[in-house]
C-alpha positions in Angstrom: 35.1 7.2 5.7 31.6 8.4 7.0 31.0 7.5 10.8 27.7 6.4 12.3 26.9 6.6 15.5 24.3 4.2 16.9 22.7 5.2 20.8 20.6 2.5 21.9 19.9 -0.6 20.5 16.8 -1.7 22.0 13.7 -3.5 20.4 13.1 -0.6 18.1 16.5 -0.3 16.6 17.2 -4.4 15.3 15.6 -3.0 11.7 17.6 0.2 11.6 21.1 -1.8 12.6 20.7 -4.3 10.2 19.8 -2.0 7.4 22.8 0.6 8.1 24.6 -2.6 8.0 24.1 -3.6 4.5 24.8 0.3 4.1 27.8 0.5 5.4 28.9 -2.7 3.9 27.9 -1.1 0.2 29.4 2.1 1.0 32.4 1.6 3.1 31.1 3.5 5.9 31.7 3.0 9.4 29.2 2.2 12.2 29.1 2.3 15.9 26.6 1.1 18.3 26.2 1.6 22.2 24.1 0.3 24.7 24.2 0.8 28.2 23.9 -3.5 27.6 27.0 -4.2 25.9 25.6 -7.7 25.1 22.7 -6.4 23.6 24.8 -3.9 21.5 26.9 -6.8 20.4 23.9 -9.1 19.9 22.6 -6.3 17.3 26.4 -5.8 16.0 27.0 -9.8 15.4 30.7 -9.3 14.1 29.7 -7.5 10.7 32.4 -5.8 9.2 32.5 -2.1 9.3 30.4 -2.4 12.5 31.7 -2.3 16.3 29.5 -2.4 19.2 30.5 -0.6 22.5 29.1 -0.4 26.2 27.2 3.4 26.6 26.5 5.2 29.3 24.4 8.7 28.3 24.7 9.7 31.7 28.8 9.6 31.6 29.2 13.6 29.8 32.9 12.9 29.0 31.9 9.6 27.2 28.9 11.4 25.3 30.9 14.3 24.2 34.2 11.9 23.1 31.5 9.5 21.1 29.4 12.0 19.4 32.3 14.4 18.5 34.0 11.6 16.2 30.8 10.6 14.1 29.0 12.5 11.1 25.4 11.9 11.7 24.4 10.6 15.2 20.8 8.0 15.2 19.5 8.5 18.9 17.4 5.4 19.7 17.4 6.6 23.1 14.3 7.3 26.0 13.4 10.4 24.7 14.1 12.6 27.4 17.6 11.9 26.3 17.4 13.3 22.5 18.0 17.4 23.3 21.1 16.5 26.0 23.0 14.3 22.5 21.2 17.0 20.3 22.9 20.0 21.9 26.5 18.0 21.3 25.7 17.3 18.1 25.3 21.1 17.4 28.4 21.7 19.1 30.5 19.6 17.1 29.3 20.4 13.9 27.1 16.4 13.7 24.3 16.2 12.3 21.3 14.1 14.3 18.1 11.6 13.8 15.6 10.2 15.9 11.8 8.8 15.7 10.8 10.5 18.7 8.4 13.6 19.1 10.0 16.8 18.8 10.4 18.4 22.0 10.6 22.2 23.0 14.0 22.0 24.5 14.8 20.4 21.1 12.8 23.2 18.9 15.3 25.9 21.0 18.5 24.4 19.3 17.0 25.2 16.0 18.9 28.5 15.3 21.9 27.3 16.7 21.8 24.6 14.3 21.1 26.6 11.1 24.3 28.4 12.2 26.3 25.4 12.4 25.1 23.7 9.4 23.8 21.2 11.3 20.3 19.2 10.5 18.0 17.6 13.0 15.4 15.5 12.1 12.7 13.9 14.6 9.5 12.0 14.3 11.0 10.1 11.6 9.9 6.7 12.6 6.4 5.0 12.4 3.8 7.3 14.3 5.4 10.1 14.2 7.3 9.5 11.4 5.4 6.7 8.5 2.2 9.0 9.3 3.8 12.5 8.5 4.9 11.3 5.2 2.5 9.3 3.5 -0.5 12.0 4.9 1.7 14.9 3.5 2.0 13.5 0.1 -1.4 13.2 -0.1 -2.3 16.4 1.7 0.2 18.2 -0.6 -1.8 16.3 -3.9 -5.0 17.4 -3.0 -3.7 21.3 -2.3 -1.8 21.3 -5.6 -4.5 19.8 -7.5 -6.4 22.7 -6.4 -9.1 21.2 -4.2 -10.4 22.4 -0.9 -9.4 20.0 1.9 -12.3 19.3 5.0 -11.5 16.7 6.9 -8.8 14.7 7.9 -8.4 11.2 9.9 -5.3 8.9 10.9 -4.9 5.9 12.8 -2.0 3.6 13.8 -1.9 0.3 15.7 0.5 -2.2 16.8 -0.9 -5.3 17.5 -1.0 -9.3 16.6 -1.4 -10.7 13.5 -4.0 -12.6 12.5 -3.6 -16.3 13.6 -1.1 -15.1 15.8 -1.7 -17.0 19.5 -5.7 -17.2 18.5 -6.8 -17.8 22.0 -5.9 -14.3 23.3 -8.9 -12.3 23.8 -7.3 -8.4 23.3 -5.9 -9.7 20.5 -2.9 -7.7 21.5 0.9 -7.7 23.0 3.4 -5.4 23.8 5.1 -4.3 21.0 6.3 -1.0 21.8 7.2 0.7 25.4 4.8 -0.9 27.7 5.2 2.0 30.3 3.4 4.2 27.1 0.6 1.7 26.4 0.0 2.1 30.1 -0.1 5.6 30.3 -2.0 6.1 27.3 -4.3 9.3 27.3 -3.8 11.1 30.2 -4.0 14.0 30.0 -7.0 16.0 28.2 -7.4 15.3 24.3 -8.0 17.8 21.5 -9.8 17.4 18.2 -12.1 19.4 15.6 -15.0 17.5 14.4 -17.4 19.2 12.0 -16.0 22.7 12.6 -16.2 22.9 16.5 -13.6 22.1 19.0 -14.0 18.4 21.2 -12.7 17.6 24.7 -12.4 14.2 25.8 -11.2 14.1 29.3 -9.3 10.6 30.6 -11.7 9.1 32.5 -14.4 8.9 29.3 -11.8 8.7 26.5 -12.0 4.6 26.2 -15.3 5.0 26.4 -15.5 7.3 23.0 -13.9 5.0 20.2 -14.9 4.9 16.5 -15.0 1.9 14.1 -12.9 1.2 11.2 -13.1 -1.4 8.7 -9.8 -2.5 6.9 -10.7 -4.9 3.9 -9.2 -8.1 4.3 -7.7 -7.2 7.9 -11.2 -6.8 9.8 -12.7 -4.5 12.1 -10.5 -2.3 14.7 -11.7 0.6 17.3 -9.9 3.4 17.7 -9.4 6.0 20.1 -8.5 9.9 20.1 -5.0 10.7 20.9 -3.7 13.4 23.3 -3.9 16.6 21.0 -4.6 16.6 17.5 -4.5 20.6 17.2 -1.1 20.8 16.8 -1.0 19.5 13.3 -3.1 22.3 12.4 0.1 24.4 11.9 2.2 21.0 11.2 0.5 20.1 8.1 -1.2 23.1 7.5 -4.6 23.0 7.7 -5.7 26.0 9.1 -9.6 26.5 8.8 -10.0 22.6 8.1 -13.5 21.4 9.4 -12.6 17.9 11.1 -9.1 17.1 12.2 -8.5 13.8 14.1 -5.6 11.5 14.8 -6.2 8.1 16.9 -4.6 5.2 18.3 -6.0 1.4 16.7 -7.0 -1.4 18.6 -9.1 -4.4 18.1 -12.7 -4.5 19.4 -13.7 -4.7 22.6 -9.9 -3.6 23.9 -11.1 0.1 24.8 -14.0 -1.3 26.8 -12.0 -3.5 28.8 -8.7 -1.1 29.2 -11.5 1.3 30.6 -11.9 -1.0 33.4 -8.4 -0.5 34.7 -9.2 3.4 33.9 -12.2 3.4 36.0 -10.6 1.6 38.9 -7.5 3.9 39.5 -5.0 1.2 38.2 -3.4 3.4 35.5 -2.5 6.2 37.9 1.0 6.9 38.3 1.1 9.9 40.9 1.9 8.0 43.7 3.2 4.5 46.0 1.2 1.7 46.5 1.6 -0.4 50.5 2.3 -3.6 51.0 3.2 -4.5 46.7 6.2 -7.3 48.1 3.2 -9.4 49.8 0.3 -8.6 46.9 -1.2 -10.9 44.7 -2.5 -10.1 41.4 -6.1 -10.5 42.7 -5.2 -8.1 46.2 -4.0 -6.2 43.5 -7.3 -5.4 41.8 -9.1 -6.0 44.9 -7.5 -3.1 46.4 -9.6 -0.6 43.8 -13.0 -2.0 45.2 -15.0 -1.6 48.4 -14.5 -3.9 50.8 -17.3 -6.5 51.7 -15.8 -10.2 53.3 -18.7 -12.1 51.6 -18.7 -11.4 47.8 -15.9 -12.0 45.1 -13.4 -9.7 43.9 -15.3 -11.1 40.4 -18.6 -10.1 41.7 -17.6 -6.8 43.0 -16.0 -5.3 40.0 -19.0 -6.7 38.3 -21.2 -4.8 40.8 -19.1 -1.9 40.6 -18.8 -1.3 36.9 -22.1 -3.0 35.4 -20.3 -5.6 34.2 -21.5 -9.0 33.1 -20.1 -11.9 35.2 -19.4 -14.0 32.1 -18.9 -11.0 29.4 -15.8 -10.7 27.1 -14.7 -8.3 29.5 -14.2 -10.4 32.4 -13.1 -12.9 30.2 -10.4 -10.5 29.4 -9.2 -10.3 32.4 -9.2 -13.7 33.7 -6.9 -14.1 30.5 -4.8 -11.8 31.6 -4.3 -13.4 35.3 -5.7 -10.4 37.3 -7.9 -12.9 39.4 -4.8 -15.0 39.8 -3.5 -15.8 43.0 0.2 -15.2 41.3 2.5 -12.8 43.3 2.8 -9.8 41.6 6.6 -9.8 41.8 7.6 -6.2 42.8 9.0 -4.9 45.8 7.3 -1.1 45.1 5.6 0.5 42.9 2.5 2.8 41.7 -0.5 1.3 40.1 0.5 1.9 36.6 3.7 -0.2 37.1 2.1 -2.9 39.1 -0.4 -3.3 36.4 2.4 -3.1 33.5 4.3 -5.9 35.4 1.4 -8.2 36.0 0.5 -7.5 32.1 3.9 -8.2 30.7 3.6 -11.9 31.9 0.8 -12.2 29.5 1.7 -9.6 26.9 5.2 -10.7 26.1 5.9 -11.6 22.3 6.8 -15.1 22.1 9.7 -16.1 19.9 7.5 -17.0 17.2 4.5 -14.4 17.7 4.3 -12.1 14.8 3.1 -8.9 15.7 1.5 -5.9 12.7 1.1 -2.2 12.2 -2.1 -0.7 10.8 -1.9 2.7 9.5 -5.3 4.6 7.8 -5.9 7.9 6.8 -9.3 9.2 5.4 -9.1 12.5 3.4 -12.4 14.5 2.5 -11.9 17.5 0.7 -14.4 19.4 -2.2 -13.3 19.0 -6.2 -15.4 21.9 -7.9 -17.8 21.6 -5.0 -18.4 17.6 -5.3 -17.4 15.9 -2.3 -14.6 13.5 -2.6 -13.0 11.2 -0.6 -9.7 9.0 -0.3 -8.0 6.2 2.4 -4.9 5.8 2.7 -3.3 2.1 4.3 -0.6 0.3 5.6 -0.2 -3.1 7.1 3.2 -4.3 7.9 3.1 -8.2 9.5 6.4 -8.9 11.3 8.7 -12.1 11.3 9.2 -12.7 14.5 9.3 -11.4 17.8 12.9 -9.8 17.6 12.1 -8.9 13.6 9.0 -7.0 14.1 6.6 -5.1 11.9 7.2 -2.3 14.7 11.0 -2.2 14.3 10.9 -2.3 10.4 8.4 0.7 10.6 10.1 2.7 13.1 13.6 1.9 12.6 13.9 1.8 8.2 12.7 5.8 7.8 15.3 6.8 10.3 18.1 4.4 8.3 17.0 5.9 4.7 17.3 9.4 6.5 20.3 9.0 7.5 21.8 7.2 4.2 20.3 10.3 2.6 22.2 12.9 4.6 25.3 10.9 4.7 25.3 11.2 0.8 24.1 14.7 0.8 20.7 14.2 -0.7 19.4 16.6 2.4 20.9 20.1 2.4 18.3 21.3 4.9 19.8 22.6 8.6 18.0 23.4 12.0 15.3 21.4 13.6 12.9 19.3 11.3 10.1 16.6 11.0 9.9 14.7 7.8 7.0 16.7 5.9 8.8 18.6 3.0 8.5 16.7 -0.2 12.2 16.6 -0.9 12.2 14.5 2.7 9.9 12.4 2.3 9.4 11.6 -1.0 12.8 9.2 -1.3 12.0 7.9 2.1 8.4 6.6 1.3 9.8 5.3 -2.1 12.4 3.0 -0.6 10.0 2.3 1.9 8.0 1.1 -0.9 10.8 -1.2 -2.5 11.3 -2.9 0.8 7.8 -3.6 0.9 6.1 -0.9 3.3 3.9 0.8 0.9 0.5 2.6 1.5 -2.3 1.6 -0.7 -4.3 4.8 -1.5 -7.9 4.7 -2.7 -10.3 6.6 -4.4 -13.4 5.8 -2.5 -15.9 8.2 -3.8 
């Protein structure tokens, strides 16, 4: 009997779970699932057959080791910093290994060690990384075979709300992933090639720089550059390709007001802020701007940042509650996690909210010199808020993954990402059965 084992089961993994479910129930395999919560694990679990939930600690070594030694393949739905510490067991003992998370260089070092074991890591196999790997490689690897000379290439993914989901919300947005990461967003310095020559966009300008994209039937959405497109230079291989840029979706008018927080300091995370247990949400933002007892904390981020007194951006905040007497509700912390708290009272799915995913790609490339072009889309609406479009999208690829190698449809070893066709060609056609499938156009 093949053994799953199941770390985390958070948010992101209630789509994987219940798909390894009906899995194991069709196959007779067996599945286990920790969580640090045993409730939650359990929750996830719900007294299936085949399935057992457990409390998990990944900081207890003995418990690790014990867990991961007993299973085949291991699905790490874990923080990420956690993946190469149950990767390098997994190696040990011979188990092979998933996750959806980037792949990192302490996890690139096991490679060699794995290829000697027989053992087969795959990472980025969720939504973004993961979704976008696949469906841009198939048509990446359509365009090279067809003999045509690829020059640019674009992709964009957002979670957000659905249409005529809670209609008065302004950003037209809600948590649907880590909130710390939607915080922390972009810092950093971000790469891209447009039109042959190298682009820099440093932090404090990079809401600032968004482009526009129209979805038909979905409407407009802006989206911005994320950290460091080079690297898929070598990933996809597209070495000498004029344009190369990968973004982040949101809807309009979201960059311009996430700027604001940008521009006033609020989504730094270097270092303590004084006094949080007495602070209000409006001290909060106050603290950011000069002081001056006569004016409004509205009129002197207006004053400050050219904004308009009554524009959609102040409007966006007010929605939000940062003018809001409200205790912010923290004994300690730095800007960026006072500012995710006082969001998360706003930007919490509601048991009915529906959240969706947006993915597009636009290919340019030359066919006997003409100039062609295609776009590639996906948009995923979720259920509910425990059934969301995000954990369908992140958590099915890793499930079909690991249903693959568990039957020994995957005879690759050492450290991967989803981008050989013999990967990702069965993963994007089940994909498509269940519904997720990427509408690709010819557009000229």
């Amino acid at each position: 009997m093949k053994k799953i084992l199941v770390l985390g089961a958070g948010r992101s993994a209630t789509s994987l779970i219940d798909y390894l479910i009906n899995e194991c129930n069709e196959h007779h395999w067996q599945m286990r699932v920790g969580d640090y919560s045993l409730e939650l694990a359990q929750e996830k679990c719900a007294n299936h057959q085949h399935v057992e939930a457990f409390q998990f600690d990944v900081l207890n070594e003995s418990q690790r080791v014990e867990e991961i030694k007993k299973a085949d393949i291991v699905i790490s739905m874990l923080p990420a910093n956690f993946h190469p510490i149950v990767a390098e067991i997994c190696v040990d003992h011979g188990v092979h290994m998933i996750s959806a998370s980037y792949v990192s260089n302490e996890m690139k070092a096991l490679d060699a060690k794995a290829k000697e074991k027989g053992v087969f890591l795959l990472n980025e196999c969720g939504l973004d990384p993961g979704i976008d790997h696949m469906s841009a490689m198939k048509v990446l690897d359509h365009i090279r075979e067809s003999g045509h000379k690829l020059t640019s290439f674009e992709s964009f993914t957002g979670g957000l709300l659905a249409p005529a989901t809670e209609d008065d919300n302004p950003w037209e947005y809600k948590f649907t992933w880590n909130p710390r990461n939607v915080v922390l967003a972009g810092h950093g310095i971000v790469k891209f090639i447009q039109e042959g020559r190298y682009k820099y966009i440093p932090y404090q300008k990079l809401f600032r720089r968004t482009e526009q994209v129209h979805i038909p039937g979905y409407g407009y959405f802006e989206g911005y550059a994320n950290r460091d497109s080079l690297k898929y230079l070598e990933v996809y291989g597209l070495e000498g390709i004029s344009t190369l840029y990968r973004g982040t979706f949101r809807r309009p008018g979201f960059c311009r007001t996430w700027d604001i927080f940008v521009q006033l300091g609020a989504t730094d995370d270097t270092y303590q802020m004084e006094g949080v247990k007495q602070m209000t949400h409006r001290e909060f933002l106050n603290s950011f701007l000069s002081y001056n007892p006569h004016d409004s904390v509205e009129l002197k981020l207006a004053h400050y940042l050219g904004l308009e007194l009554d524009g959609s951006e102040m409007h966006r905040l007010r929605w939000s509650g940062l003018f809001d007497h409200e205790m912010v509700g923290l004994d300690k912390g730095t800007p960026a996690q006072i500012l995710e708290h006082i969001l998360k009272k706003k930007w919490t799915l509601k048991p009915e909210d529906k959240d969706m995913i947006v993915m597009w790609h636009k290919f340019e490339y030359l066919e006997n010199d003409i100039k062609k072009e295609i776009h590639s889309t996906l948009v995923a609406i979720g259920d509910d808020s425990v059934h969301t479009a995000m954990s369908k999208t992140v958590g099915l690829p890793v499930g079909i993954a690991a249903k693959m190698v568990l039957k020994g449809e995957i005879k690759e070893t050492g450290v991967h990402i989803p981008i050989k066709k013999g990967i990702y060609t069965p993963i994007l056609n089940e994909l498509e059965k269940l519904g997720f499938e990427m509408n690709e156009k010819q557009v000229c």
